[in-house]
TITI-235052 format. One line per field, with one value per residue (C-alpha): x, y negated, z; residue number from 1; residue in one letter. Coordinates in steps of 0.02 Angstrom, whole numbers. Layout:
REM residues N
c1 <- X,...
c2 <- Y,...
c3 <- Z,...
k <- NUM,...
r <- A,...
REM end
This chain:
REM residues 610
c1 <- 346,401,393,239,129,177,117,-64,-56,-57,-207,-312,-302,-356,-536,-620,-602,-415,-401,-534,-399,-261,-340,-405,-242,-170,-287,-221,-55,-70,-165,-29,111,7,12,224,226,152,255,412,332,333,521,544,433,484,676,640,543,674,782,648,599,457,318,344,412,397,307,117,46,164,69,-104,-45,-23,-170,-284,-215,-204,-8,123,267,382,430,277,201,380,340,160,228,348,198,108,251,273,59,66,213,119,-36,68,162,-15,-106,49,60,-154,-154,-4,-83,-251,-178,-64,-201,-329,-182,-122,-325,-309,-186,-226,-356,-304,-178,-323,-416,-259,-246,-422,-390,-248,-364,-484,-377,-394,-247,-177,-123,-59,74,148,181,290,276,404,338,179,237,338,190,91,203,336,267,77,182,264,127,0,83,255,152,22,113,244,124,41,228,260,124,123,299,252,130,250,402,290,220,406,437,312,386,572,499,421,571,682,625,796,886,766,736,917,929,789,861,1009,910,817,968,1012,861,857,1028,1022,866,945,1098,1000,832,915,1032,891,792,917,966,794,732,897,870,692,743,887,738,628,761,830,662,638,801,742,555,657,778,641,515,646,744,754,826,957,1004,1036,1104,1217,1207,1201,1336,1249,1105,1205,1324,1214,1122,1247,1293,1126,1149,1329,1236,1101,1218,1276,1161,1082,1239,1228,1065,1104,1236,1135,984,1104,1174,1026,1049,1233,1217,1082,1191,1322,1162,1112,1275,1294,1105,1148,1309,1198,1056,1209,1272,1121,1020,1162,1182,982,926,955,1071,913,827,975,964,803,800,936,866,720,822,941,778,692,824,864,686,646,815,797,604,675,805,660,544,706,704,530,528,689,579,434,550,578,380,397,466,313,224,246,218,67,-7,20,-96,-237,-213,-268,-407,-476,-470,-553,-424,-371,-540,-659,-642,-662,-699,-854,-809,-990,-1078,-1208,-1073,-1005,-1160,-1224,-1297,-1242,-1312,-1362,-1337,-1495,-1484,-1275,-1163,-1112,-980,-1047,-951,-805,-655,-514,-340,-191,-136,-221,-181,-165,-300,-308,-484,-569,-790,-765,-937,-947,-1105,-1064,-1216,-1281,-1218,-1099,-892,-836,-631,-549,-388,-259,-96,13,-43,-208,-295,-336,-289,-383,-539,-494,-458,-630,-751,-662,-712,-521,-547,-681,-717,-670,-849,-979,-1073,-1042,-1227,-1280,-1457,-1472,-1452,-1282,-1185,-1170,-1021,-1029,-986,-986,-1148,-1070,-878,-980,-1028,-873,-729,-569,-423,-246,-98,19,-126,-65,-29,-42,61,-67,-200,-274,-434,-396,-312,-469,-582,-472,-518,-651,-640,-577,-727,-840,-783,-887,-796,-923,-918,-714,-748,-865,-765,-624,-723,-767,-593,-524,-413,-503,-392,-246,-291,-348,-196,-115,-34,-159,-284,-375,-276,-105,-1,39,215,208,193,122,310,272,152,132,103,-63,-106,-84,-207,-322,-320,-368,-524,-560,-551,-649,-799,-790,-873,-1015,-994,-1097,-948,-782,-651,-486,-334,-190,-258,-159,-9,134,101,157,41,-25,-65,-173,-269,-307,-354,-447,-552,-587,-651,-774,-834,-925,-990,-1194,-1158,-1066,-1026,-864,-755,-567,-421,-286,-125,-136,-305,-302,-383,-532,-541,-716,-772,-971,-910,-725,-693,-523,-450,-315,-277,-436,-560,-641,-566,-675,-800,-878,-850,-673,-715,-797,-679,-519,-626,-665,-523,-335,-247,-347,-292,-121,-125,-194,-50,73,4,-27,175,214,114,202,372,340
c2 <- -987,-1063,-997,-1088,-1053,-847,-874,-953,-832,-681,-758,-776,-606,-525,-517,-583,-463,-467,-644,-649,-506,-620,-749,-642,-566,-746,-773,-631,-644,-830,-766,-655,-787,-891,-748,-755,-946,-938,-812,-915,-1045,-973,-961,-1156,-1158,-985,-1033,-1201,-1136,-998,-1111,-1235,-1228,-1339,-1374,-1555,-1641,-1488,-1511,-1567,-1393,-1296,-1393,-1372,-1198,-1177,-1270,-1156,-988,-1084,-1036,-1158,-1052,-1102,-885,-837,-955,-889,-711,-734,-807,-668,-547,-673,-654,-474,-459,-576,-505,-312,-375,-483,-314,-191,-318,-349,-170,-156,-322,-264,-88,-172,-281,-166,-72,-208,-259,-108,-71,-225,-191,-28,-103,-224,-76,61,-96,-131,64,75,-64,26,192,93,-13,20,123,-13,-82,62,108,-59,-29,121,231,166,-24,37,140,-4,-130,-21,57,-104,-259,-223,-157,-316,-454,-368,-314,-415,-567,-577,-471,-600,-759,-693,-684,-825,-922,-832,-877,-1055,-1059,-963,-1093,-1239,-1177,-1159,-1330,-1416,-1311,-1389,-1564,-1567,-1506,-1645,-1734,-1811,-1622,-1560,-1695,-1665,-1480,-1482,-1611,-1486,-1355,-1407,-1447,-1259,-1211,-1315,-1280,-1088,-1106,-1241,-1101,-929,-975,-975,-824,-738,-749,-720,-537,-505,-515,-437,-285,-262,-245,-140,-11,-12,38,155,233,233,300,462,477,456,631,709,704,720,867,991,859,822,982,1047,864,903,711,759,656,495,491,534,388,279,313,313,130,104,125,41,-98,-69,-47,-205,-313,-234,-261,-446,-463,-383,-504,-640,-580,-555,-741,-842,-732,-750,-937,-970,-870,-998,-1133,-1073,-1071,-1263,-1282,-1245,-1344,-1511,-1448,-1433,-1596,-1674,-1622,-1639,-1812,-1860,-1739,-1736,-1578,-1477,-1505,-1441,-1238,-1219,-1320,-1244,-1079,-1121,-1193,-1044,-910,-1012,-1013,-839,-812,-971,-961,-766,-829,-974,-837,-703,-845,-896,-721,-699,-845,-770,-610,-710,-757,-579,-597,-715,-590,-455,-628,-663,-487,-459,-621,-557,-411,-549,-618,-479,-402,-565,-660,-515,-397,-360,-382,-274,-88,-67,107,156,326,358,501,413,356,528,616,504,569,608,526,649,681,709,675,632,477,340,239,76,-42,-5,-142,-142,-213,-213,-366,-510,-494,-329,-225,-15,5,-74,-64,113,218,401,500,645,760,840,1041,999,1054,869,861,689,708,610,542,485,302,325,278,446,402,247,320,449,308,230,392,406,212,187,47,-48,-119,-286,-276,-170,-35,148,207,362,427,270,141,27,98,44,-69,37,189,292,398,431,476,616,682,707,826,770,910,832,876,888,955,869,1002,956,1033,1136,1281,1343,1300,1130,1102,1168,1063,915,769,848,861,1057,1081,1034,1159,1286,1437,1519,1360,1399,1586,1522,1416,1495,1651,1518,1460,1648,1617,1727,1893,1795,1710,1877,1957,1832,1864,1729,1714,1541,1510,1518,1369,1302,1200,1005,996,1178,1254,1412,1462,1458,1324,1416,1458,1272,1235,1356,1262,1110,1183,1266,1106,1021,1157,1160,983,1051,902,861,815,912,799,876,772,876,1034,1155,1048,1091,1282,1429,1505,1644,1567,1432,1573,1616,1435,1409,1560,1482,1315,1419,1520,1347,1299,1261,1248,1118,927,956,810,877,775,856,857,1048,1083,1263,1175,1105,1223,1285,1114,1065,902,829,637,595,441,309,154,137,176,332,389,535,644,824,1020,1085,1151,981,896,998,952,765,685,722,665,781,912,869,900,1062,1105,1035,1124,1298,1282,1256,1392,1517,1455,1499
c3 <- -99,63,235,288,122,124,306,263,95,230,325,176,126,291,331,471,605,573,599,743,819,802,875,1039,1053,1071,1195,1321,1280,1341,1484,1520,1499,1619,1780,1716,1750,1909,1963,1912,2009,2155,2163,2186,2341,2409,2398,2502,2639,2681,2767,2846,3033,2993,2869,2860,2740,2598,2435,2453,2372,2496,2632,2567,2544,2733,2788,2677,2744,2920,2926,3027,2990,2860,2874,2858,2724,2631,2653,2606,2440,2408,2419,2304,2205,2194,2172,2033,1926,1961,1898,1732,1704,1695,1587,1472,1430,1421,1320,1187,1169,1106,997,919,896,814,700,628,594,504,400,360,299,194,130,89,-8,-105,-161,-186,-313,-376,-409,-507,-613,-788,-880,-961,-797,-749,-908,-841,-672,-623,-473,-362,-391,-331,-191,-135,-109,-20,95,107,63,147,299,315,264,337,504,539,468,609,769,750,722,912,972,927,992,1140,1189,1143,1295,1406,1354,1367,1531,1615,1528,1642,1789,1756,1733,1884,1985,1891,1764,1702,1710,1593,1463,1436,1442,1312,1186,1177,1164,1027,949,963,878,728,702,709,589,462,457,448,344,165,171,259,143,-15,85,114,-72,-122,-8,-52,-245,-204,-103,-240,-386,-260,-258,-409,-462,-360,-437,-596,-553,-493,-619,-722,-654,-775,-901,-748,-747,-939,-967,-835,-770,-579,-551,-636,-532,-348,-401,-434,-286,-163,-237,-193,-27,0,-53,63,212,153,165,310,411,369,424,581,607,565,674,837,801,906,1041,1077,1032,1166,1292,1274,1280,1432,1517,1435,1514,1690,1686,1635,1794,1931,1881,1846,2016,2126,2088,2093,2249,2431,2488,2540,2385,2285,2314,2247,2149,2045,2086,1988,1844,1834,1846,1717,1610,1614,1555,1451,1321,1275,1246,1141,1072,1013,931,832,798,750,620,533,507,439,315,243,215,67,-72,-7,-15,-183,-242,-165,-254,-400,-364,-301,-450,-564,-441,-373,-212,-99,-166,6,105,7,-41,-220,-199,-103,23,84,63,-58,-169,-192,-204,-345,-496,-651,-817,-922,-1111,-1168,-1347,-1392,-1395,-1493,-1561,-1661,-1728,-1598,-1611,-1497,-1485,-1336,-1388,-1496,-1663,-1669,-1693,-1642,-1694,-1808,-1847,-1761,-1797,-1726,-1662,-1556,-1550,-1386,-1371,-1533,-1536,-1616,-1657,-1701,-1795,-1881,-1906,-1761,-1703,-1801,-1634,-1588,-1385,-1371,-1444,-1302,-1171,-1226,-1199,-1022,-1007,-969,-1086,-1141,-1318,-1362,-1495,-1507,-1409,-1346,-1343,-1229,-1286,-1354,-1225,-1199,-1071,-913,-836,-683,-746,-595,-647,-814,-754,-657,-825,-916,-881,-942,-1002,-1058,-1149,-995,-854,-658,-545,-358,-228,-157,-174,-321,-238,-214,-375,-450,-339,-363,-263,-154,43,75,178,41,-77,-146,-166,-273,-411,-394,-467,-611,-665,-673,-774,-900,-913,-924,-777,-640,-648,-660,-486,-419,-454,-343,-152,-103,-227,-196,-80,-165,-163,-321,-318,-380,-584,-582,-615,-562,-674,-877,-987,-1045,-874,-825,-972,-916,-749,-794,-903,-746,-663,-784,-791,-581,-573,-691,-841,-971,-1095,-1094,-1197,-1231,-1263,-1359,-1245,-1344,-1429,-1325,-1308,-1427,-1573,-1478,-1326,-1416,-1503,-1318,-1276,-1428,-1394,-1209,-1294,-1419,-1265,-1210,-1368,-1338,-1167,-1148,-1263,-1315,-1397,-1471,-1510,-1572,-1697,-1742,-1847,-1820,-1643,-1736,-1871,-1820,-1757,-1792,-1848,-1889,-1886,-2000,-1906,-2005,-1967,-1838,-1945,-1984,-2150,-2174,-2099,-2100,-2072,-2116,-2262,-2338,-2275,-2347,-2515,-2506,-2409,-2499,-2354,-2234,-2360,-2344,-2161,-2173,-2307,-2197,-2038,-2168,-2167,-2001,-1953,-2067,-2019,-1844
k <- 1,2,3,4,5,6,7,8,9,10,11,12,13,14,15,16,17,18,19,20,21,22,23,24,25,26,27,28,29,30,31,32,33,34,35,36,37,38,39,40,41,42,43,44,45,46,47,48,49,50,51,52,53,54,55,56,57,58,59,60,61,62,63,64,65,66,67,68,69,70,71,72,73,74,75,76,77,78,79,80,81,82,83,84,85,86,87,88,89,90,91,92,93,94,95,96,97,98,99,100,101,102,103,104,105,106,107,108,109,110,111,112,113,114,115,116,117,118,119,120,121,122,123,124,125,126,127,128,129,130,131,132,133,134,135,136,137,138,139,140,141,142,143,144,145,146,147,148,149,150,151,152,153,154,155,156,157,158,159,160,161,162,163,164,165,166,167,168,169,170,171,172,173,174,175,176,177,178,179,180,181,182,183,184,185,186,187,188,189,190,191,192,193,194,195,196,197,198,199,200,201,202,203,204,205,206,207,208,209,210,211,212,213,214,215,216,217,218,219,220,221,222,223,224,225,226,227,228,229,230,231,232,233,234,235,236,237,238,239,240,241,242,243,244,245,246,247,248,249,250,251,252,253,254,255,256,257,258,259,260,261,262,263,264,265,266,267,268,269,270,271,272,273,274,275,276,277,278,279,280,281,282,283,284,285,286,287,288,289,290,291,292,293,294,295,296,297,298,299,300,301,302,303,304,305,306,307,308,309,310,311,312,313,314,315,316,317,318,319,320,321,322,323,324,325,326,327,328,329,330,331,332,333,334,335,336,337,338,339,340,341,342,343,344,345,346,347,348,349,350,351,352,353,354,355,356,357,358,359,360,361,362,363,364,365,366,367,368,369,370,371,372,373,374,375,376,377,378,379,380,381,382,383,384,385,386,387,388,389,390,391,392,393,394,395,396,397,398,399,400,401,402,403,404,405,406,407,408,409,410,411,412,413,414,415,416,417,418,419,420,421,422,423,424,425,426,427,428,429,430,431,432,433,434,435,436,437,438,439,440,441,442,443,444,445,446,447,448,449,450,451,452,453,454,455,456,457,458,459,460,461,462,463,464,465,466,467,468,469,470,471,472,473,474,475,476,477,478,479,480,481,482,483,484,485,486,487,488,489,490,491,492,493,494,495,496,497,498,499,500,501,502,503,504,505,506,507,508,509,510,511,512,513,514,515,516,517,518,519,520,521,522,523,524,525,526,527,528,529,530,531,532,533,534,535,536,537,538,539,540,541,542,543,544,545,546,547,548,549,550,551,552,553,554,555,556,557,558,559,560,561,562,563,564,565,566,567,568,569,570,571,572,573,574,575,576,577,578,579,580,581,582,583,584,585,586,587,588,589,590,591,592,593,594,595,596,597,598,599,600,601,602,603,604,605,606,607,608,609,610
r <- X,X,X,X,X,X,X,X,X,X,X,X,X,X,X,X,X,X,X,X,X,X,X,X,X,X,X,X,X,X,X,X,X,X,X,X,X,X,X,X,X,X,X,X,X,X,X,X,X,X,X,X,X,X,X,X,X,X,X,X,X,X,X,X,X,X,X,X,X,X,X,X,X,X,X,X,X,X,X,X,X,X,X,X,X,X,X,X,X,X,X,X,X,X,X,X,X,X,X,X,X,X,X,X,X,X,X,X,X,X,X,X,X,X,X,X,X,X,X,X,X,X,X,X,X,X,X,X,X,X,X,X,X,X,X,X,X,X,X,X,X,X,X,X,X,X,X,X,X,X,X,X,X,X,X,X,X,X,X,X,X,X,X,X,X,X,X,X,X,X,X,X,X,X,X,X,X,X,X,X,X,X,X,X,X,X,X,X,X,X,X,X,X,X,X,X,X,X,X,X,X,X,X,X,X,X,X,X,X,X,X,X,X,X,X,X,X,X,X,X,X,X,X,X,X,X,X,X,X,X,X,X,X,X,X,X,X,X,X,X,X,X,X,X,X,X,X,X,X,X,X,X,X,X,X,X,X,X,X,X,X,X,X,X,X,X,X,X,X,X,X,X,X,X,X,X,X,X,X,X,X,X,X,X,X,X,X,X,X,X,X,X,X,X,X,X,X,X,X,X,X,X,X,X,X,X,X,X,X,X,X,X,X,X,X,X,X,X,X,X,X,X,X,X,X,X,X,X,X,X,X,X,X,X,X,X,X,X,X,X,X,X,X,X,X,X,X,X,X,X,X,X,X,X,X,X,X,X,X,X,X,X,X,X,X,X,X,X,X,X,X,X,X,X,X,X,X,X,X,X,X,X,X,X,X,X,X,X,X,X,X,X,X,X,X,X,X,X,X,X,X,X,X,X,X,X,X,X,X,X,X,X,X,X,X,X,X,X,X,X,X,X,X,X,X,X,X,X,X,X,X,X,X,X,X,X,X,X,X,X,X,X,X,X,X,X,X,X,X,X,X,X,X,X,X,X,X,X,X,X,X,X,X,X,X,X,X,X,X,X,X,X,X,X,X,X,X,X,X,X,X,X,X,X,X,X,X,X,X,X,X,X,X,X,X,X,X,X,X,X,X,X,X,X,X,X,X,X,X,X,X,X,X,X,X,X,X,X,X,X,X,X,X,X,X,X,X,X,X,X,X,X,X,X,X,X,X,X,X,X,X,X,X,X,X,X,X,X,X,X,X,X,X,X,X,X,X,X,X,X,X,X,X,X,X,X,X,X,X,X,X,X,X,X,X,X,X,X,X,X,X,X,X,X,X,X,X,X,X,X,X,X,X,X,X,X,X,X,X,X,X,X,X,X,X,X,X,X,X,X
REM end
């Protein structure tokens, strides 16, 4: 992707008001460059009536200058323009500041808004997408590469065009003072330009994508420790993870010293242009001009100068940092690919009121798997002619051997995924695409339950505004998920904070959360993946006897490896090789199916070796 094409891929993805911003903030800016031009005009004149007895034979504005304000001395007319002057930059200098504060503002709206559409994408893609992209990928495009294409792309595009006016405008200024001085003085300063961007562009870029891989495995690298801390620790690899991290950033320092380097080189190199610049404008206008003609001349020149090649200096400047655009560039169009061309303009996740409010299907009569195929890749089928009926108020478990398809069928009740044939029914009817009104009637529980760094309110009201929370829904759910005295009993109560992955609390009270959770948005279905794998005998007795506390009240789906779990399930659905194997109660199914048998035997062992 070249400079020019990440520059028009940055334009496409921001909506209209964006663009109509960056358009309108052109607008003042060049307004603003304008009042600066005038003022630098000003100079010539000013300069060549300070030494003038007389108003004849100066420049024909200068005269009709006079005759308008009915002035006949050259001091006056000179201190009229130095107040004109003085007005002129005053008024430039208030409606710079004015101008810049409402376009920073406009353009940061925009690309906050471009950012909150790209995570609202992100919270609505389906799982699959997200087992392949890590965290520190993700946080890298939204806080890096939206940062830059959606707010270095356009502030420095109005820069840019901005200083275009204001060099163009000084441009016209220096021709008409001497045409042949600054023909000349621009040829070689053009010559600067391309030079400094032939030289830069290329390893700009090359540092650029190097350093924003080197951020996002440096990221990364720390996610990984965290997460992972408590394997850091026994493993005793400390020292792994700081090394590699402070390589991390000796490369960083690196290659942000060489940019550095490379970003101060216009500057000094149009210092020595400029000095080059006024050298051609003595010799030059000396040898064309009268004497008198000669001091202000120059003055202009060397005032012009002083403003016009730092100018020239920053838009170099500004086009070597639309460069670093082109790796966010090409990440973010991989994003548009795989949401669609109004990825960035449209909110795929609706945050009014309505949407929130809206109401949950019921499950009047059960569910229904028929004829359920699915596969992750062609070729390879998970499920295959799936059929399961999952009666309203009835405790369901679904069991099996590892990589039976247990999770998918899991992944496709939470309409992670959707079937590649046949039909999930609810009370008879197809399911919906938009699933909203039936994700608002299923609680979910999993193996490992997410723990956010805050209150036990909140973590029980997960994903609900704090001031929305209804304290007395808190309480029952946490008496159906036997969890209340253990929250009363603490400094806080609802209010206690809860550190991030729950460490500082039980597995089985973590468990116990996230029923708690479940039960607080009042669900039709309660699905739970694994609920009680990872915790000790005892404490899934306890969990166990949580789970047959909402039988009748609640749907309740199980998946699970133990099948002490299911053991007093209304129905059991066997699961091999995608299919179901064999259905029924426990006890008909210990009889018909020998492999279900064998699990039981096998799980009869485990339970007395423990």
């Amino acid at each position: 992707m070249t400079l020019i094409e990440s520059v028009r891929f940055a334009f496409s993805c921001m909506d209209r008001a964006t663009r109509k911003n960056v358009v309108i903030s052109v607008f003042l800016l060049a307004l603003t460059s304008s009042m600066e031009i005038l003022g630098i005009g000003l100079v010539f004149p000013v300069i060549q009536l300070l030494p003038a007895e007389t108003l004849e034979g100066q420049h024909e504005l200068v005269q009709l200058a006079a005759k308008a304000l009915a002035v006949e001395s050259p001091d006056t007319l000179a201190l009229i323009g130095v107040i004109a002057l003085v007005a002129v930059l005053g008024i430039k200098g208030v409606s710079a500041v004015l101008v810049q504060a409402w376009s920073t503002r406009r353009l940061l709206e925009g690309q906050y808004r471009a950012t909150a559409n790209l995570y609202s994408a992100y919270l609505k893609a389906d799982l699959a997408w997200h087992n392949r992209n890590n965290s520190a990928a993700v946080l890298h495009r939204l806080n890096h590469c939206c940062n830059v294409l959606f707010g270095t792309v356009p502030t420095n595009c109005v820069t840019i065009f901005s200083d275009v006016i204001l060099s163009l405008g000084m441009v016209i200024l220096l021709v008409t003072a001497s045409p042949v001085a600054a023909l000349i003085s621009l040829a070689f300063g053009a010559f600067g330009v391309i030079l400094n961007n032939k030289v830069l562009s290329v390893r700009i870029r090359d540092l650029t994508k190097e350093r924003d891989e080197i951020a996002r495995l440096s990221q990364g690298l720390v996610l990984e420790s965290k997460h992972g801390i408590q394997d850091v620790r026994v493993l005793a690899c400390e020292p792994y993870f700081f090394t590699r991290y402070r390589r991390f950033l000796d490369r960083l320092t690196d290659l942000f010293t060489k940019m550095k380097v490379l970003a101060l080189l216009p500057r000094y190199s149009f210092e020595l242009i400029a000095g080059v610049f006024i050298l051609i404008v003595f010799v030059v206008i000396t040898e064309t001009l009268d004497r008198a003609a000669v001091v202000p001349t120059l003055a202009l020149y060397v005032v012009t100068a002083l403003r016009l090649l730092p100018t020239v200096a920053r838009m170099t400047a500004q086009v070597s940092m639309l460069r670093t655009a082109i790796p966010s560039a090409m990440e973010l169009a991989k994003d548009r690919e795989t949401f669609g061309q109004n990825l960035f303009k449209t909110a795929m996740v609706d945050d009014t009121a309505a949407a929130r409010d809206r109401q949950r299907l019921p499950l009047e009569q059960g569910m229904e798997l028929e004829n359920i195929c699915f596969n992750y890749l062609p070729g390879e089928p998970i499920l295959n002619n799936m059929n399961m009926t999952i009666a309203r108020g009835q405790c369901v478990g679904i069991v099996g051997p590892s990589g039976a398809g247990k999770s998918t069928i899991i992944g496709l009740l939470l309409g992670f995924f959707a079937p590649i044939s046949g039909r999930i029914l609810i009370d008879g009817k197809a399911l919906d695409p938009d699933l909203s009104a039936y994700e608002r009637s299923i609680g979910f529980v999993q193996q490992a339950v997410f723990v956010a760094d805050s209150t036990v309110r909140e973590n029980v009201a997960f994903g609900e505004d704090p001031a929305d929370i209804d304290d007395a829904r808190i309480w029952t759910a946490l008496e159906m998920a036997n969890i209340d005295a253990f929250v009363r009993e603490l400094p806080d109560g609802l209010d206690t904070q809860l550190s991030e992955h729950g460490s500082r609390i039980s597995g089985g009270q973590r468990q116990r959360l996230g029923i708690a959770r479940a039960l607080y948005h009042e669900p039709e279905m309660l699905i739970l993946d694994e609920a009680t794998s990872s915790l000790d005998l005892e404490t899934e007795a306890q969990i166990s006897q949580v789970i047959s506390s909402l039988r009748g009240r609640k749907t309740i789906v199980i998946i699970a490896h133990r099948l002490s779990t299911v053991k007093d399930c209304d129905m059991i659905y066997f699961v091999k090789d995608g299919t179901v194997a064999g259905k029924g109660t426990f006890e008909s199914l210990q009889k018909s199916n020998a492999e279900f048998r064998a699990l039981v035997e096998l799980g009869d062992l485990q339970s007395a070796a423990q």
